[in-house]
C-alpha positions as CSV (number, residue, x, y, z in Angstrom):
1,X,35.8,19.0,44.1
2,X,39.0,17.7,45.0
3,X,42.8,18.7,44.2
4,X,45.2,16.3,42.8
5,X,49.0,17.0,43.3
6,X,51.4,15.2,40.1
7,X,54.2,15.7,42.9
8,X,52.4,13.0,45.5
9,X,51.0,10.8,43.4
10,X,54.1,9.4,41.1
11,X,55.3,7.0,43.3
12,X,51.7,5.5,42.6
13,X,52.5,5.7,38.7
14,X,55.9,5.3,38.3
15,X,55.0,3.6,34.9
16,X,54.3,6.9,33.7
17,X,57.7,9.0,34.7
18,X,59.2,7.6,31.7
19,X,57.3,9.1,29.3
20,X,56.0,12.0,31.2
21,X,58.4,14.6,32.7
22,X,56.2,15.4,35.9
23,X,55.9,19.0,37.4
24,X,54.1,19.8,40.7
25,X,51.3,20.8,39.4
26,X,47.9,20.8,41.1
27,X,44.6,20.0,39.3
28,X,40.9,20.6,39.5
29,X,38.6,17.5,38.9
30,X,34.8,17.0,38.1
31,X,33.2,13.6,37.1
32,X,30.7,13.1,34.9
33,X,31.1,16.1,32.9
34,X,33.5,16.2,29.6
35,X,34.4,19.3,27.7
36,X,33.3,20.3,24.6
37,X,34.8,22.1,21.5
38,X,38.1,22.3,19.9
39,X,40.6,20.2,21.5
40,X,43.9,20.6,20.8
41,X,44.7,16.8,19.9
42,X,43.1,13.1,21.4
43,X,44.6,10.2,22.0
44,X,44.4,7.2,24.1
45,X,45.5,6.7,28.0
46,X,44.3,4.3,30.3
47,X,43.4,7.0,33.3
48,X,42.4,10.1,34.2
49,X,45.9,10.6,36.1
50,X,48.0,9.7,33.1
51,X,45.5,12.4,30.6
52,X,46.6,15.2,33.8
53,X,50.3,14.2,33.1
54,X,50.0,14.7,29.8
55,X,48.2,17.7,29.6
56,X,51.3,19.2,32.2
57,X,53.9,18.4,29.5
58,X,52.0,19.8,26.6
59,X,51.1,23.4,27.0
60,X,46.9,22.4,27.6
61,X,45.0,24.4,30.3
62,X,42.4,21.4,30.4
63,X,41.4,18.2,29.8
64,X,38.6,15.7,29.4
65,X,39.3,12.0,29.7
66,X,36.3,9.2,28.2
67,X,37.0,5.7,30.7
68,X,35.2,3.7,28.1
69,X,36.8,4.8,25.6
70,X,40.4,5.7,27.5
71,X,40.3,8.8,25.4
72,X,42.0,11.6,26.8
73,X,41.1,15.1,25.1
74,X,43.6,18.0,25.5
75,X,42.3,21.7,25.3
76,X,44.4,25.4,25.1
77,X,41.3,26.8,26.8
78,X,41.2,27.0,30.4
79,X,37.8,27.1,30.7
80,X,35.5,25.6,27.3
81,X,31.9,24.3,28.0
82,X,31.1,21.7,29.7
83,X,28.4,18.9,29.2
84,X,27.2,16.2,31.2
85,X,28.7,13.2,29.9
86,X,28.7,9.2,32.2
87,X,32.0,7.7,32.6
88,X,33.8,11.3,31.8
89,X,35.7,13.2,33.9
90,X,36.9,16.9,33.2
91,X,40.6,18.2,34.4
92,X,41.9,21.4,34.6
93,X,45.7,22.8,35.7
94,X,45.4,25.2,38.7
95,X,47.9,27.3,40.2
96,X,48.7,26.2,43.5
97,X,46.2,27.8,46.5
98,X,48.3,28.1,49.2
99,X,47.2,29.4,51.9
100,X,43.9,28.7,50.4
101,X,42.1,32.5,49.1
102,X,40.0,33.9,51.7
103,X,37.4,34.6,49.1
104,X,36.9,34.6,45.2
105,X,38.7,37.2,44.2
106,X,42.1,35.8,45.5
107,X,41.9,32.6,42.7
108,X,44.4,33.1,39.9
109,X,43.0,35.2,36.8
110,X,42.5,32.3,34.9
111,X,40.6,30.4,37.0
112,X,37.1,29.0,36.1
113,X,33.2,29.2,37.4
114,X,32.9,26.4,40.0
115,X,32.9,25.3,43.7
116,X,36.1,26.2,45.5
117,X,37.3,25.5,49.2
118,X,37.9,28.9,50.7
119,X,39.4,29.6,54.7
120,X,38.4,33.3,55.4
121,X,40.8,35.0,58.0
122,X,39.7,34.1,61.6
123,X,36.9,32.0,60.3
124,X,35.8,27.7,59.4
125,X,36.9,26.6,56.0
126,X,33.8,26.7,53.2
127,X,33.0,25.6,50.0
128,X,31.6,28.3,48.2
129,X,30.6,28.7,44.5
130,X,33.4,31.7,42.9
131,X,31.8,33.5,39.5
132,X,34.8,34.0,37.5
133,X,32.9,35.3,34.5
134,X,30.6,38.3,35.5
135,X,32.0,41.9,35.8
136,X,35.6,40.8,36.1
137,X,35.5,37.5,38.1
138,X,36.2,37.0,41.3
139,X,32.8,37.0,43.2
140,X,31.8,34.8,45.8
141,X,28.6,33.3,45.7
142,X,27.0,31.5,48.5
143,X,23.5,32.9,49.3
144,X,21.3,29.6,48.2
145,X,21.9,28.6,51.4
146,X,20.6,31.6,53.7
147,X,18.3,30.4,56.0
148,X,14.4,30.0,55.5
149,X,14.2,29.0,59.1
150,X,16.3,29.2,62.9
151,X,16.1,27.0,64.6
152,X,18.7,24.5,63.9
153,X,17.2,21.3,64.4
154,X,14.5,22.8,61.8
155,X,16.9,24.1,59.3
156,X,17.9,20.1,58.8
157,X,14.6,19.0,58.4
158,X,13.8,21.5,56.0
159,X,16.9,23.4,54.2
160,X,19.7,21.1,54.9
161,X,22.8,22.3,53.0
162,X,25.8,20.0,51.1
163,X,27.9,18.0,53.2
164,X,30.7,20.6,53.6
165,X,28.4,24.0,53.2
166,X,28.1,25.8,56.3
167,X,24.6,28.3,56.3
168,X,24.9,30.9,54.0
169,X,24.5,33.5,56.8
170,X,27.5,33.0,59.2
171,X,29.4,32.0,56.0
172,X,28.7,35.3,54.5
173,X,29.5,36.9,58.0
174,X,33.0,35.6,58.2
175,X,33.8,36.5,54.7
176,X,32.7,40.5,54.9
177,X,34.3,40.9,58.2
178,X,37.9,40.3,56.5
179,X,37.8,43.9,54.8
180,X,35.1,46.0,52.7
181,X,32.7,44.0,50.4
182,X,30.3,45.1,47.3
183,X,27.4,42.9,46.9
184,X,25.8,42.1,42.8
185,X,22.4,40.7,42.6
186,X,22.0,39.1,39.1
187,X,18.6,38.3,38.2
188,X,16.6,36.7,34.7
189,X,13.6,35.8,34.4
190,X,11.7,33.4,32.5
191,X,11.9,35.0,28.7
192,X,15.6,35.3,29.6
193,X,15.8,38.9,30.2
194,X,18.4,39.9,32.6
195,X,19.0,42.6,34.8
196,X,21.6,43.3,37.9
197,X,22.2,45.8,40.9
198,X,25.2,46.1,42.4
199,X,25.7,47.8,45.6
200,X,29.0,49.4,47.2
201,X,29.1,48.5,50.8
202,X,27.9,45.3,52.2
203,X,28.6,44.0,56.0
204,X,26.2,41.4,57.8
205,X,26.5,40.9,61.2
206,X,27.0,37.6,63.1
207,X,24.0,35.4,64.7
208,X,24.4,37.2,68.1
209,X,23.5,40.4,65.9
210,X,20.7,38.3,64.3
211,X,22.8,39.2,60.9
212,X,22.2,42.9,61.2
213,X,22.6,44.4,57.7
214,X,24.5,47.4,56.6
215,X,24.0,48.3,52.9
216,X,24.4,50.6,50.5
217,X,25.7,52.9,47.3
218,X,23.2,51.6,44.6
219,X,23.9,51.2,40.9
220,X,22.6,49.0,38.1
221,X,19.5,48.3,35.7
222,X,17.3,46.1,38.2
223,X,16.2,49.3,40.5
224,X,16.9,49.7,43.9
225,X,14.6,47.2,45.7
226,X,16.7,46.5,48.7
227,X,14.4,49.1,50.5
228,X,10.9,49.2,51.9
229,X,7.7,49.9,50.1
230,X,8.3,53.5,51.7
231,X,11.5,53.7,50.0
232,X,13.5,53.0,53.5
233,X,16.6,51.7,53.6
234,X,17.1,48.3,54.9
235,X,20.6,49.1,56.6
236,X,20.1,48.2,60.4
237,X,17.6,45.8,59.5
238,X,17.9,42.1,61.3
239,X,17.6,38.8,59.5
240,X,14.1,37.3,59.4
241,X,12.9,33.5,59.3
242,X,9.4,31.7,59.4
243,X,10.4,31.2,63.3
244,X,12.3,34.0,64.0
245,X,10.7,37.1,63.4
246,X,12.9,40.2,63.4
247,X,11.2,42.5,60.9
248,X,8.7,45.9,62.1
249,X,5.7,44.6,60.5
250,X,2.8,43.5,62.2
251,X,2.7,40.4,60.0
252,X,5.9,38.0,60.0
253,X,7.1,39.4,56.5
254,X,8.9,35.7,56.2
255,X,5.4,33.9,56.0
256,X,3.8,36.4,53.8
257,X,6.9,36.2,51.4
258,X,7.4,32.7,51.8
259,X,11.1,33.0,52.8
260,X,14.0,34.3,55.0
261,X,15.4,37.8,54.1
262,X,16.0,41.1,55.4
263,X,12.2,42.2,55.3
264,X,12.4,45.3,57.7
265,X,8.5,45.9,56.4
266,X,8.4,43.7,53.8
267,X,11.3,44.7,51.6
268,X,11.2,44.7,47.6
269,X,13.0,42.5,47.4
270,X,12.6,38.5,47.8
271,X,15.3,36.3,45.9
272,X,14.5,33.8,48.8
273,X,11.7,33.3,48.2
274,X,9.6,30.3,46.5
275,X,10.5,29.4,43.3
276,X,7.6,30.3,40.8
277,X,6.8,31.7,37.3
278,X,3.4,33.2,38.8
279,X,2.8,36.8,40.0
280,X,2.9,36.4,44.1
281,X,4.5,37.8,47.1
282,X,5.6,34.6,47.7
283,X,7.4,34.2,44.3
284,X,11.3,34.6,44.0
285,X,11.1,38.7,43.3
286,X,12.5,42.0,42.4
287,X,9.9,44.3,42.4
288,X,11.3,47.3,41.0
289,X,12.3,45.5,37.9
290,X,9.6,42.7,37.4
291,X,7.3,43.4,40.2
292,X,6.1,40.4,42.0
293,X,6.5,38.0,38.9
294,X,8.6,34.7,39.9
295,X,12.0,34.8,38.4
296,X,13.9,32.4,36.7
297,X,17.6,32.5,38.0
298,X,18.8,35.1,40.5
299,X,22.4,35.2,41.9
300,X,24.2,37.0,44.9
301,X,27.5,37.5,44.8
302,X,30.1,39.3,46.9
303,X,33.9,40.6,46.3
304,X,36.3,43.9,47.9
């Protein structure tokens, strides 16, 4: 993702100030992708810069522009579907971030789903993933990349993030240390049922804590399965990896559930797991809601 100010780029396309009276106006772009729906009108442009012009002149929120067929789509929606589309590029009008949000739930209201730069208080700049259609918007999502090991020279070998994504851990730390956090699990499994738990209070300490967790204040439809097979909480309970194991059970509960997570005793939980539709302790799981069965699509997400 990258932004694209109209205000420093018209030197470069002076051709275009004739026709176009430029505001400074920042934009979101994403290749390959082209919108899809009811556009407001289509004509012909030769780039994706002169379709962003255009599209800041006439009342559009968005914008998909074809290069083979220098097509430039226009759109009242701020954020229609999307499809995958070669040669396409999709544009969308943001308000201007600055500062940059120090998490989701500071983007503008009419923001869309998608991978934002965020600079938390006191903390390293991150590219996160911002759900701007669940519950309100505004959640931050960056848990795909927890660790499944520690050590760091490991962690490359075998979970290496996106140039630009930090591990999901000390990202998540410097987030819920700015103020008070709420934490939704989203989860669906593989007939497409769905089901979430949302919790009030979430903090997670740094690595020196070894990400001690403090959680509670359960609500939803998925059951509470951030607890022990004994019903115990998992508040005060460190992070675990294959080669760092924090948990109380005899057993490294990160081998026998095939991931990283905050086991205590082997928790009920295990949405970092291994990605399976089979019924295993390994599996990607929620057991209060599907038991052990692998799940399709699970999401964490945090916002105050």
């Amino acid at each position: 993702m990258f932004y694209l100010k109209t205000a420093s780029v018209c030197i470069f396309f002076t051709q275009f100030t004739a026709s176009f009276s430029l505001k400074s106006q920042m934009f979101h772009k994403e290749t390959e992708t082209r919108l899809v729906g009811a556009s407001m009108k289509t004509i012909t442009v030769s780039s994706g810069i002169e379709c962003a012009m255009i599209c800041t002149n006439d009342n559009c929120c968005s914008s998909t522009h074809d290069t083979n067929l220098e097509q430039c789509s226009l759109f009242l929606e701020c954020c229609p579907d999307k499809e995958f589309s070669k040669g396409s590029q999709t544009i969308k009008k943001i308000s201007g971030l600055n500062p940059p949000p120090k998490d989701c739930s500071e983007l503008p209201a009419e923001s869309c789903s998608g991978v934002y730069v965020m600079q938390p208080e006191n903390g390293p700049s991150m590219t996160v993933f911002c759900e701007m259609g669940i519950d309100n918007g505004g959640w931050t999502d960056d848990y795909p990349y927890f660790r499944r090991v520690w050590n760091a020279e490991l962690f490359k070998t075998i979970h290496l993030p996106p140039k630009g994504r930090g591990r999901g851990n000390d990202n998540l730390h410097f987030i819920l240390r700015q103020r008070s956090y709420q934490v939704r699990f989203d989860l669906e499994d593989f007939t497409g049922d769905t089901a979430y738990a949302v919790y009030s209070t979430m903090y997670v300490g740094d690595e020196s804590d070894n990400y001690k967790l403090n959680l509670k204040g359960y609500y939803g439809t998925a059951g509470n399965s951030m607890v022990t097979a004994g019903k115990i909480s998992l508040t005060g309970t460190m992070f675990s990896t294959r080669d760092r194991d924090n948990d109380l059970n005899e057993r490294s509960c990160a081998i026998i559930k095939g991931g990283g997570w905050w086991y205590r005793s082997c928790s009920l939980a295990n949405i970092n797991g291994l990605y399976s539709e089979k019924d295993s302790n390994r599996a990607v799981h929620w057991k209060l809601w599907r038991g052990n069965t692998g799940l399709k699509k699970t999401m964490m997400m945090i916002k105050p």
